[in-house]
N, C-alpha and C positions, 0 to 999 in steps of 0.2 A: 838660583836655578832650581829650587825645592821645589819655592813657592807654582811655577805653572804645570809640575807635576802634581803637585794634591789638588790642584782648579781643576786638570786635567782627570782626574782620576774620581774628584766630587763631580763634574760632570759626567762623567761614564755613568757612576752610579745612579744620578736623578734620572739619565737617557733610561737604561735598566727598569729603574723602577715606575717611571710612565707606562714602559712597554709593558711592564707585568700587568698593572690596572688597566691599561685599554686589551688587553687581551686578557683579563680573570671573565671568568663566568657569570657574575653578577654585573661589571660593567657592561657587561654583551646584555644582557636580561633588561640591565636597567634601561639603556639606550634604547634598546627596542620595546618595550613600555613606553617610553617617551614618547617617539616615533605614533606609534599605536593612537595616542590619546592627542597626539598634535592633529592625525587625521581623521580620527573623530570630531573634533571640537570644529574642522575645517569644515566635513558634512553639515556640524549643526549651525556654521555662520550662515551655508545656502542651505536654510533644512527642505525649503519647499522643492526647491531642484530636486536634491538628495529623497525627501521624500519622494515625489516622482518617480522616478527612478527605480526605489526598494521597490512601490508599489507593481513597477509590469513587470521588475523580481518576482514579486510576490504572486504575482498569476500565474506567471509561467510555472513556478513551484507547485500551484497550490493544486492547478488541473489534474497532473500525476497523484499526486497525492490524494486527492478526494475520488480520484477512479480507482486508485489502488486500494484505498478503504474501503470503497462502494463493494466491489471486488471482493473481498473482505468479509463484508456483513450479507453478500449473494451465497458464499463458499456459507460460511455455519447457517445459511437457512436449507441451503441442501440437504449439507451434515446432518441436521437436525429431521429433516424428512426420509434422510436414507435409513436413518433407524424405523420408520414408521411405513415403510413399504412392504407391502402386500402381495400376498399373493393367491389367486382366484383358483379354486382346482373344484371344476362342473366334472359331478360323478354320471357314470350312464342311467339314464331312468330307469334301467331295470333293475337297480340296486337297492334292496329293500332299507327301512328305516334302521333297521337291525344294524344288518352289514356296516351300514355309512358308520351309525353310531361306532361301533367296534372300530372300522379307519379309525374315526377323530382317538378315538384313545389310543391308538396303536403308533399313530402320529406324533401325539405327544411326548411321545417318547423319545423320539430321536432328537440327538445329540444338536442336528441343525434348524431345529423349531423351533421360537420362544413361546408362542401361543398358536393356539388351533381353535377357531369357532366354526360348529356346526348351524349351517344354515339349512331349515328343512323349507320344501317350497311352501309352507304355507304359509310359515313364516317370511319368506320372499316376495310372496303374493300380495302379503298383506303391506309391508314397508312399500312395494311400490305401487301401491292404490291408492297410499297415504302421499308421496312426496307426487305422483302423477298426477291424480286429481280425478283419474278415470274410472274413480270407481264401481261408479255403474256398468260401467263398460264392460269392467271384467269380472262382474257376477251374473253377467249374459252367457259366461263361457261356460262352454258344458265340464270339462276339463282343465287342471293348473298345468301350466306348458311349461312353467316352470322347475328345474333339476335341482337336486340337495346340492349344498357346495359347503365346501370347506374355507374357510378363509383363515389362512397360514400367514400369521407373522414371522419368519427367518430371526433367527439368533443374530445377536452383536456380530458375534464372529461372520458372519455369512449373510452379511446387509449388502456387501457390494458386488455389483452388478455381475461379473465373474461368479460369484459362490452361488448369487441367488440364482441365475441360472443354468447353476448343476446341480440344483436343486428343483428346479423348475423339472430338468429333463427326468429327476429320478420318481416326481409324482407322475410324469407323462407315461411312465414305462406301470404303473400299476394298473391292474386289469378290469378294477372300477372306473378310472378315471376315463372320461369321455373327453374334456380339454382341462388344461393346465393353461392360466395368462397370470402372467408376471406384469405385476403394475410398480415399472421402475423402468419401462423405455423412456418415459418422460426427464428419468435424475441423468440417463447417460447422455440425453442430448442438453439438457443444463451443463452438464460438465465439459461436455464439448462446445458449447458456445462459452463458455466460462475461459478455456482453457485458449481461444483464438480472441475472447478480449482481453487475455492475459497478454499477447505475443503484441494487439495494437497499442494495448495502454505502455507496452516498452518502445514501440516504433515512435508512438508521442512523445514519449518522455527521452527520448534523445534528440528528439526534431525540437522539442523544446527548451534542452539542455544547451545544446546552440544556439537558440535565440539568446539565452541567458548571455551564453560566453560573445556571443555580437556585443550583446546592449551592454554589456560593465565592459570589454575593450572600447564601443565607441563612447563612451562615456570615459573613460578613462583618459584617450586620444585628443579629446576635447581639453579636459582637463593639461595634459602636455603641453596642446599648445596655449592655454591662455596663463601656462606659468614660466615662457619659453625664456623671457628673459631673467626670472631668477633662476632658470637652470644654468643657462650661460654664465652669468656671475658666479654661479655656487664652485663651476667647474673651472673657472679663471682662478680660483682661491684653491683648485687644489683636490676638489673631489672626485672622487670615483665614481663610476658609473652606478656601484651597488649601492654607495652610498644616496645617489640622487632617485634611485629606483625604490628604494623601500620605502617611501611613504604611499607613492602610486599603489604599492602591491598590498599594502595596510588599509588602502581607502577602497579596493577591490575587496576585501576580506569584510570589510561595517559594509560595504552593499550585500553582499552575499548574506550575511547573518541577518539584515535586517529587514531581507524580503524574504528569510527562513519564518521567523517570528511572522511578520504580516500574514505569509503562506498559511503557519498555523491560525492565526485568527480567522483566515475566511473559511480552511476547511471546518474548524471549531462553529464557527457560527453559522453555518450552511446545513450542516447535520444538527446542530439545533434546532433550527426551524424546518426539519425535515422529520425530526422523533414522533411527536406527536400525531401527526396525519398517519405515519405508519405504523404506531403504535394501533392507531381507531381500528386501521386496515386489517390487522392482523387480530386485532381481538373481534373482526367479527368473521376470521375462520377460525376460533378458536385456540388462538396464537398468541403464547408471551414474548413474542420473537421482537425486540426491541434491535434501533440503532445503535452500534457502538463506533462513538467519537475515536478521533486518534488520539489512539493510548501515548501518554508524558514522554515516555521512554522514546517514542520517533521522533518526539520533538527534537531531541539531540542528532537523530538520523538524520533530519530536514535544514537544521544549522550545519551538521559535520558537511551533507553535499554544498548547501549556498556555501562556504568557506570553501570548498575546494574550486568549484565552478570560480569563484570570485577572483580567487589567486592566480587560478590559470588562465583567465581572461584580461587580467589586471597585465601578467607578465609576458601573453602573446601581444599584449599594443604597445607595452614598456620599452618590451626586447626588439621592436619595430620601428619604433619612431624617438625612443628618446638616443638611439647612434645617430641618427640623421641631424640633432642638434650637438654640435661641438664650435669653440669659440674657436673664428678666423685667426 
């Protein structure tokens, strides 16, 4: 009577210690590594499907992505010109050479200028005989119609469109100045169209974030049914539901990441053959304003969303269609 006592009780034990190993942490890890690389190797028996596939991943990804960089490199060409805007302040002609001179130094001084150049009209007269062509024309004139003008650069601090014009209002109010023009109406309507392709390039990219979650669930759905009868068998032997769901949701996860990576390559190689032309463009307004590619570091941004988009598209056609198969 010992002996089916210590059977009984050496069974107990081996039951115990199975359960610890199917339930330690590494067997959980390792299983799903397994898993993971079963549904990779399965992508690369159909690569060309599978490729397919990544690839209208990959567009869908890559359109947001290359507007949001576009985006991007429009924002520091502004940046880059809000420093360098100007501003025009025509003194009244009756303000002698003297006076004007004294403004421009008097000017210099305040805390919201970075530089001050004195333009006297003869000076005026002459740059625009030279870029008009009219020269003759205008040493027909008995008189230069043209005014002294100052031309104010605004400090760092007081480049944006706010400071520069309260700065604007505070030359209007001097008793030489005849007009004050702010040449920066042009940055705030860039910033305002900048700022409403901000709002579409988001409207797209969720309109195209569902195409994504369509195309990897019906891809996924497909997938369901042409493996319908090994899920039946699998589930005749005893499995679970999660258990037959986490390879779907593994093969959702390699589409997602590998129309990330594709994504990167088209917006990588689309601004490559876009540097140069705008490189020319810009060096001949005298501009080092180059393109910059999408920095490494999104590349993990553009994997981390295909991996989520993947999962949750993988698990809305999972959680849909694989209850509707159960063995009669």
């Amino acid at each position: 009577m010992k002996r089916p006592r210590k059977n009984l009780r050496h069974s107990q034990h081996d039951w115990r210690e199975q359960l610890r190993r199917v339930l330690s942490p590494r067997t959980f890890l390792q299983r799903h590594a397994q898993v993971a690389l079963e549904s990779l190797g399965r992508l690369y028996r159909s690569r060309v499907s599978s490729l397919m596939t990544a690839a209208v991943i990959a567009i869908a990804l890559a359109m947001p992505a290359g507007l949001y960089l576009l985006l991007d490199n429009l924002g520091r060409l502004s940046g880059s010109w809000d420093g360098q805007a100007s501003m025009s302040v025509f003194l009244k002609n009756s303000v002698p050479a003297k006076t004007a001179d004294a403004l421009a130094k008097r000017v210099r001084e305040w805390p919201e200028v970075s530089s001050v150049q004195l333009v006297t009209p003869e000076q005026a007269l002459a740059e625009f005989s030279e870029r008009s062509g009219f020269a003759d024309v205008l040493e027909a004139l008995d008189e230069n119609p043209l005014p002294t003008v100052l031309v104010v650069v605004p400090a760092s601090d007081y480049a944006d469109p706010a400071a520069a014009s309260t700065l604007r209002d505070r030359f209007s109010r001097l008793p030489e100045t005849e007009l004050a023009q702010l040449d920066l109406q042009w940055v705030q309507r860039l910033a305002a169209i900048l700022d409403i392709a901000r709002r579409g390039i988001l409207v797209i990219s969720c309109l195209l974030a569902l195409a994504v979650l369509l195309m990897i669930g019906n891809t996924i759905r497909l997938e369901i049914q042409n493996r319908r009868e090994e899920i039946l068998v699998t589930k005749l032997i005893g499995a679970t539901n999660g258990f037959v769901r986490r390879p779907f949701l593994y093969s959702g996860i390699w589409y997602g990441v590998l129309g990330a990576v594709i994504a990167w390559v088209l917006v990588e190689t689309g601004f490559l053959l876009l540097s140069e032309p705008v490189a020319n463009l810009a060096g001949l307004y005298q501009s080092d304003f180059h393109l910059e590619t999408l920095p490494f570091q999104l590349l993990w941004v553009l994997v981390a969303a295909g991996m989520c988009l993947g999962l949750l598209g993988s698990w809305l056609a999972v959680g849909r269609h694989l209850d509707a198969i159960e063995p009669s």
